[in-house]
C-alpha positions in Angstrom: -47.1 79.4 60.5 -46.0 77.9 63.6 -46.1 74.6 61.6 -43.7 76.2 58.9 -41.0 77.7 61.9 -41.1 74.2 63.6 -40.4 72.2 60.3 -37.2 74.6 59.5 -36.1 74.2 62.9 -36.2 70.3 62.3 -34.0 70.8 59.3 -31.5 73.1 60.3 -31.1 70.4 63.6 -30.8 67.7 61.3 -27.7 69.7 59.9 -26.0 69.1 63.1 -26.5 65.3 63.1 -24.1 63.8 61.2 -26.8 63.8 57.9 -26.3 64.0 54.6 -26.7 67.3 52.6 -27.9 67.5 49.1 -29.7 69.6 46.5 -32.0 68.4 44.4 -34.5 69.7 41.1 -37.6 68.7 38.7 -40.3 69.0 37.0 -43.6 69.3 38.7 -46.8 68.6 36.6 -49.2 70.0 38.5 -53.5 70.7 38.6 -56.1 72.3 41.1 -58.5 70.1 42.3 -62.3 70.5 43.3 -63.3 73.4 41.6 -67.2 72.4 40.1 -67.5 75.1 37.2 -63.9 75.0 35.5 -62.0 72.2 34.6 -58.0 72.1 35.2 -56.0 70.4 33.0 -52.0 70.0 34.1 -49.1 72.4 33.3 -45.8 71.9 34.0 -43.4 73.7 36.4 -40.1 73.0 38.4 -38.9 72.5 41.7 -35.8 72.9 43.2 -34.3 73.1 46.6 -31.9 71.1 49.2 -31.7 68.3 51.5 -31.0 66.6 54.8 -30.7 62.4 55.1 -30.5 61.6 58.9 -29.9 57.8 59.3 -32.1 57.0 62.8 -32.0 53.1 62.2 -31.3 50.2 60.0 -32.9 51.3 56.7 -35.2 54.1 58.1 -34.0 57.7 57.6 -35.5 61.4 58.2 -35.4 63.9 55.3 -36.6 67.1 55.8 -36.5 69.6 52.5 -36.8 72.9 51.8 -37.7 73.8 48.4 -39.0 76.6 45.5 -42.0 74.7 43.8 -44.0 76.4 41.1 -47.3 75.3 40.5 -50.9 75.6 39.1 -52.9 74.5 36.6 -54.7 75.4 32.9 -58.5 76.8 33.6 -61.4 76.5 31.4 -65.1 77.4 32.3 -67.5 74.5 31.7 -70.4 77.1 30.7 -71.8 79.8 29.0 -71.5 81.8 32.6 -68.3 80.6 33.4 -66.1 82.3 30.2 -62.8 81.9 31.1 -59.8 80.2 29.9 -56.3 80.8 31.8 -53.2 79.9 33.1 -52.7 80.1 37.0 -49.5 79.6 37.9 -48.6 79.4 42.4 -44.8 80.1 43.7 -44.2 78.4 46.9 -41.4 77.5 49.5 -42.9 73.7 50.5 -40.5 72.0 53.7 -41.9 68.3 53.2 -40.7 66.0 56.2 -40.5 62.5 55.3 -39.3 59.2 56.7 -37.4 57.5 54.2 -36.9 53.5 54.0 -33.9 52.0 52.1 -33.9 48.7 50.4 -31.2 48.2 48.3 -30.7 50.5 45.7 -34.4 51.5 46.1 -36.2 54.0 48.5 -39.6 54.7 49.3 -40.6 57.7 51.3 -43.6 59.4 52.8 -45.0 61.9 55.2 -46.4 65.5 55.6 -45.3 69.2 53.5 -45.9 72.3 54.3 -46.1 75.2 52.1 -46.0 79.2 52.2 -47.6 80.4 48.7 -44.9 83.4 47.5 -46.6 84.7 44.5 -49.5 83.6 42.4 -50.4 85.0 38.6 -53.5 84.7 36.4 -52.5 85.0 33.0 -56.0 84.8 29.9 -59.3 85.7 30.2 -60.8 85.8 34.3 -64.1 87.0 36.0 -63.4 90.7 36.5 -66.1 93.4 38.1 -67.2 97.0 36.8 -67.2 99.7 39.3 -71.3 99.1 39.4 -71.0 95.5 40.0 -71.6 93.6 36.9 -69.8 90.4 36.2 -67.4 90.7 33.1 -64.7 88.7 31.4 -61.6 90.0 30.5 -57.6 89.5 29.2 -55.3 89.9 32.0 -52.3 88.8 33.0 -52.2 90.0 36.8 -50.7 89.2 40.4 -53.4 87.5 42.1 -51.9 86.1 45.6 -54.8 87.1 47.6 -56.8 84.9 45.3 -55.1 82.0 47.3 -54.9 81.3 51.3 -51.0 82.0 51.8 -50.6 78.4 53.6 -51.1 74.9 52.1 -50.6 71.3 53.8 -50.3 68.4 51.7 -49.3 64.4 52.5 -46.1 63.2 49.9 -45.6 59.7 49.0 -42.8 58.1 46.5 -40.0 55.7 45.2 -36.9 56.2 43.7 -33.4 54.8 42.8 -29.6 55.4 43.9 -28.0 55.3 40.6 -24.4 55.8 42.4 -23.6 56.7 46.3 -24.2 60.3 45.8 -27.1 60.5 42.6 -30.6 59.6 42.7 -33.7 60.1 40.9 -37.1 59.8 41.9 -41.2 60.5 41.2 -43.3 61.3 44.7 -46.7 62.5 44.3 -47.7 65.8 46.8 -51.5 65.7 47.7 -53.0 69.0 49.2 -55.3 68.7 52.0 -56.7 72.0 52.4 -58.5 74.3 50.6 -56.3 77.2 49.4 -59.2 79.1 47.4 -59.9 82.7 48.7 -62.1 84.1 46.2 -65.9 84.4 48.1 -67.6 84.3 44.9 -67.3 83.0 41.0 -70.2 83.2 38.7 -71.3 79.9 37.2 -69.0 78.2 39.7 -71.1 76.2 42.1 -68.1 75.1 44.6 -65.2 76.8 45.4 -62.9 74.7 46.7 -59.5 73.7 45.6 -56.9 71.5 46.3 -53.1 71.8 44.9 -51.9 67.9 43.3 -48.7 67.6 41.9 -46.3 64.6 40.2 -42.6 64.8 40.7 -40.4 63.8 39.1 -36.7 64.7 40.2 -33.0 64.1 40.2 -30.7 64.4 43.8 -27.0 65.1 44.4 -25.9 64.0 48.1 -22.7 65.0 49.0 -20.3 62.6 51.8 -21.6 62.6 55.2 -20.9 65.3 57.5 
């Protein structure tokens, strides 16, 4: 959490720096990662969110964001005692912080996000449990946020293109580093573990320098 104060306090300072403000939105086709008993397939989601460019030298910039990004994945059990088959879909506020070198009309940019999960829903058929115990499958379409650690850090890397002074579009791909599974146990699953992965792809508006 103290990760999460310290990267809006680097935005909002970047505010006062003579940087560039813009919004921004996309599509997010996102999975979860490293669960051994279900496979994820992609679904697609959105992002959106705003901006801060601070020019520190030459081509090199800082651009911290703040932005909505809704994510998850399609999951299917890979056995007889894994019977499910559901949507999960994750609502976070994700501050990336990247450094940001300009070539041209083309950009690359990379470095560390951090993200605060909001809200998370399971919607299709899930491991539920009877008051005695036993391990059943049903059709829900529920809240589940305590399913999911409420912090996730990831690394971004990507390109993109100025198309005119103030538009851009771009593709970055986010990587989660940490396991965001909070579930102790899963029938039929043999490892827990998950990770988020998302592609972005995205369009920017900057407006003139402050």
């Amino acid at each position: 959490m103290k990760n999460f104060a310290l990267a809006v306090m680097l935005l909002l300072l970047a505010s006062q720096a003579h940087a560039q403000f813009g919004v921004k939105a996309g599509v997010n086709e996102s999975v979860l990662t490293g669960r051994a008993g279900e496979d994820a397939s992609y679904k697609t989601y959105f992002h959106a969110g705003v901006f801060y460019e601070y020019k520190i030298f030459g081509p090199i910039s800082i651009q911290p964001e703040v932005l909505y990004s809704m994510q998850g994945a399609a999951m299917k059990g890979t056995s007889a005692a894994t019977n499910t088959d559901y949507t999960t879909q994750l609502q976070y506020i994700t501050v990336p912080i990247l450094i940001k070198a300009t070539f041209g009309p083309v950009f690359v940019e990379v470095g560390p996000q951090f993200g605060r999960l909001l809200y998370a829903n399971e919607d299709g058929r899930v491991q539920t449990r009877s008051s005695s115990g036993t391990v059943l499958f049903g059709e829900v379409n529920q809240k589940s946020t305590d399913n999911y650690k409420p912090s996730d850090y990831s690394l971004c890397a990507g390109v993109g293109l100025k198309l005119a002074p103030s538009a851009r579009v771009g593709v970055r791909f986010v990587a989660g580093l940490n396991d965001i599974n909070n579930i102790q146990f899963l029938q039929g699953v043999t490892d827990l573990r998950q990770q988020n992965q998302v592609f972005q792809l995205y369009a920017a508006f900057q407006l003139p320098k402050l």
